[in-house]
C-alpha positions in Angstrom: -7.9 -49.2 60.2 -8.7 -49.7 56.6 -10.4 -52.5 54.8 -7.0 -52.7 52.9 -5.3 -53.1 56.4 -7.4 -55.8 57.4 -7.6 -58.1 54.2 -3.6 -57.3 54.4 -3.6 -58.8 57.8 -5.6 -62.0 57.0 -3.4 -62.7 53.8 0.0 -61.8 55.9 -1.1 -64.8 58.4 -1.5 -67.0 55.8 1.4 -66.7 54.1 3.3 -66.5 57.4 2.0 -69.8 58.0 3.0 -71.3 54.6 6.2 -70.2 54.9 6.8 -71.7 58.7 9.0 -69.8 61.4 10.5 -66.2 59.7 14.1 -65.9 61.0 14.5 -62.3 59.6 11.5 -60.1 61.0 11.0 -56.3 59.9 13.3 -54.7 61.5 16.4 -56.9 60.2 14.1 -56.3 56.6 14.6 -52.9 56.7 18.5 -52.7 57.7 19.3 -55.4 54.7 17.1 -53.4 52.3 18.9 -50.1 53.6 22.3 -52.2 53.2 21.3 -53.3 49.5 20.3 -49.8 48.4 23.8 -48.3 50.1 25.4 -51.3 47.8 24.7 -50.3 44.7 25.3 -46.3 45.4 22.6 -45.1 46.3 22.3 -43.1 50.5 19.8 -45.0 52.7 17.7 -44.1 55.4 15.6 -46.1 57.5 11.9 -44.2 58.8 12.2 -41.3 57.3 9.8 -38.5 57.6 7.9 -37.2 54.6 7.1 -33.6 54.4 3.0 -33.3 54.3 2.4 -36.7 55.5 2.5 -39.1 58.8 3.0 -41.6 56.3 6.8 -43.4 56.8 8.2 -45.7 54.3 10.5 -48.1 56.3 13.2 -47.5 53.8 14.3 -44.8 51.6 17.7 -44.5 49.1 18.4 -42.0 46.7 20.8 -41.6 44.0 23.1 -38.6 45.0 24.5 -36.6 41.9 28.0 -36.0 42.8 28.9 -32.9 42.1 25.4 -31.4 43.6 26.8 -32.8 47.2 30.2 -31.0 46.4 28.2 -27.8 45.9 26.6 -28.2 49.0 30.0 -28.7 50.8 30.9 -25.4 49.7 27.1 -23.4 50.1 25.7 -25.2 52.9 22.0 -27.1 52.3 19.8 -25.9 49.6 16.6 -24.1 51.9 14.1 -26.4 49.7 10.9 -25.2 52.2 10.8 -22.5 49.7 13.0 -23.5 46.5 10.7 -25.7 45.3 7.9 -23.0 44.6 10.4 -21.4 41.9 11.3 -22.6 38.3 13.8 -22.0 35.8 11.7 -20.5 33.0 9.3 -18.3 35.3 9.7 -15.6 37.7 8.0 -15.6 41.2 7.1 -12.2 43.4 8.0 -12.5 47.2 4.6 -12.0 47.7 3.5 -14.8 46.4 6.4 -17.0 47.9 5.0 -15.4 51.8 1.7 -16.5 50.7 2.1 -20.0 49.6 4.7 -20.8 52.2 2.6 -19.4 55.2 6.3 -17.7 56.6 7.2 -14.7 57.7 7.8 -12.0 54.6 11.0 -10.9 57.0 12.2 -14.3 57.3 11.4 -15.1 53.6 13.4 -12.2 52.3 16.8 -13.1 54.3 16.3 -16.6 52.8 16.4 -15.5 49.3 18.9 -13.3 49.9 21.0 -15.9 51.2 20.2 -18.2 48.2 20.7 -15.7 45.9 24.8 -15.2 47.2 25.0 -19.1 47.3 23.8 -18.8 44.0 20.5 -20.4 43.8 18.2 -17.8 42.8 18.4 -15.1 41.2 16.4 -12.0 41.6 15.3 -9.2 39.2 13.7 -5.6 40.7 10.3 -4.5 39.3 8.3 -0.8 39.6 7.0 -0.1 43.3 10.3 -1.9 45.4 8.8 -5.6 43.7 11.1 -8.2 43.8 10.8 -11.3 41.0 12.7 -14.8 41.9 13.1 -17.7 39.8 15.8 -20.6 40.4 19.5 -19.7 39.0 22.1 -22.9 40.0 19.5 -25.3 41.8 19.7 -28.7 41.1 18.3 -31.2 42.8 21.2 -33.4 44.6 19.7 -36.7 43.3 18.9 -38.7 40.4 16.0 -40.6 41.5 14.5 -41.7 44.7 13.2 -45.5 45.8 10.9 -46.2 48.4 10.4 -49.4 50.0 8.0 -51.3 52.4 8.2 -54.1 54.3 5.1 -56.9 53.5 5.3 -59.6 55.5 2.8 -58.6 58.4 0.5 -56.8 56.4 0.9 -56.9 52.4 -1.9 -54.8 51.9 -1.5 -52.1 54.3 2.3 -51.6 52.8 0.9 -51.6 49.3 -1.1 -48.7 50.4 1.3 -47.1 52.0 3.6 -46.8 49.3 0.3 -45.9 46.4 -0.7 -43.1 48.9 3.1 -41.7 48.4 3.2 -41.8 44.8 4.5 -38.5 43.3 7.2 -38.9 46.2 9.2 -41.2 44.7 10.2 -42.8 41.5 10.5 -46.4 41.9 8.4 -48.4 44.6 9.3 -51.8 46.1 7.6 -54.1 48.7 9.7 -56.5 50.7 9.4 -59.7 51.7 11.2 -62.8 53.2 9.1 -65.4 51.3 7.9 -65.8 48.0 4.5 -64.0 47.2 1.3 -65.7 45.4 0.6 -64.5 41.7 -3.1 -62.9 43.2 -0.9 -60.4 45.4 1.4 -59.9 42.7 -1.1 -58.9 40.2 -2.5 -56.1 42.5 1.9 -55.0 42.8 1.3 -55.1 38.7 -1.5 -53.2 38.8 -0.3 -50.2 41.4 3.4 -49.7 39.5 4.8 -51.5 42.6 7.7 -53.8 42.2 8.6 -56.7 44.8 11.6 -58.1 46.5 12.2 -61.0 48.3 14.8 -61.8 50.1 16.8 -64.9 50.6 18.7 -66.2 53.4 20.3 -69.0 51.6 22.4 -67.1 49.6 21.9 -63.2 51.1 20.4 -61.5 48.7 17.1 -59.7 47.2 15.7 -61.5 44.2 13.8 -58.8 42.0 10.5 -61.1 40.9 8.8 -58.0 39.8 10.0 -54.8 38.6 8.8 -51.3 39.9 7.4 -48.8 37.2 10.0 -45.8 36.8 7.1 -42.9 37.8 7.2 -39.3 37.4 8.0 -37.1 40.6 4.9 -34.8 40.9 5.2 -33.3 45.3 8.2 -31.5 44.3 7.9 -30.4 47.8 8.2 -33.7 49.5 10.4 -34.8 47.2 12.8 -32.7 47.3 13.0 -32.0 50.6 13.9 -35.8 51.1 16.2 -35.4 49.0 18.2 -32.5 50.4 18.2 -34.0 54.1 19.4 -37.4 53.3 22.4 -35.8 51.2 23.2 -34.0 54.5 22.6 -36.5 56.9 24.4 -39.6 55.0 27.2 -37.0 54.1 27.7 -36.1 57.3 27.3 -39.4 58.9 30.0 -40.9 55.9 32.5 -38.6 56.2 32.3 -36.8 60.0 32.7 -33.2 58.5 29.6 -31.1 58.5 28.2 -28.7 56.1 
């Protein structure tokens, strides 16, 4: 455990005890916050996995673009495990696609293929049977992702949690059921991370500081978060499956 985990710890018991008995523990915390984000538009999902990390955030929403989840209706899922190595402006050999991914060049090959008649890629033949990729159609299916975690056993340790993510998401929020000392807020301040408490008198989060918009810079993860949690709130939604 870090050192971060264990100040977190001590400063979680002693707010705890200012605040008295906590009617809403974690778990509740996390199904309001998902119930907030789903409010205002955005799909929720609560411990999700993040590609290239045993990190878990306890809640996750992104803003799903619309007509990107209508694409996917009629395409099927983006294959984002190796989408997000290609760009618009620069063209990519399969070679290099096999080595940075670690797959199979077989397997490899039948996903671009596939991609390119869905129309994500597009593909361009060079001397001596090489083969150049770069993206086509492919849009990522959301506008921007937030990712929260809940503070009220150990502040600390869910600040870190969510500054060890960063390039995963765009807007960062720590939750709590009971208001937060300005020492703890300035270190929030400090890392980009907004706050949120919520309030069981009148059932609702109270923003008391605002989360930094930050640049997405795992495309990987990202994106990959991204694509699942269109499919699986989609699917979940609406009962028809891609």
């Amino acid at each position: 455990m870090s050192s971060a985990r264990r100040r977190g710890s001590t400063i979680g018991t002693l707010k705890l005890e200012k605040a008295g008995d906590i009617v809403i523990k974690a778990k509740q915390l996390r199904v309001v916050a998902g119930a907030y984000l789903s409010g205002m538009g955005y799909y929720a999902e609560i411990l999700p996995e993040i590609s290239g990390t045993d990190l878990k955030p306890d809640v996750v929403g992104i803003k799903p673009k619309l007509e990107e989840v209508k694409l996917r209706l009629e395409k099927g899922g983006a294959p984002v495990g190796i989408l997000y190595l290609l760009r618009e402006d620069e063209w990519v050999s399969t070679e290099s696609i096999v080595e940075k991914t670690g797959f199979n060049e077989g397997f490899v090959k039948v996903v671009l293929r596939d991609s390119e008649e869905d129309g994500w890629v597009k593909s361009k033949n060079e001397p001596e049977d090489k083969v150049l990729w770069k993206i086509d159609s492919y849009r990522l299916p959301a506008e921007e992702c937030v990712m929260m975690c809940c503070g009220p056993e150990d502040p600390l340790g869910a600040l870190d949690v969510l500054e060890r993510l960063k390039g995963c998401f765009n807007r960062g929020y720590l939750l709590f059921p009971y208001q937060v000392d300005g020492e703890f807020l300035d270190r929030c301040f400090q890392s980009e991370i907004g706050v949120l408490v919520f309030d069981e008198r009148i059932v609702c989060f109270k923003e008391v500081m605002a989360a930094k918009h930050l640049d997405i810079k795992d495309f990987k993860a990202y994106s990959t978060i991204c694509e699942k949690m269109v499919v699986d709130n989609y699917v979940i939604r609406s009962g028809e499956y891609f």
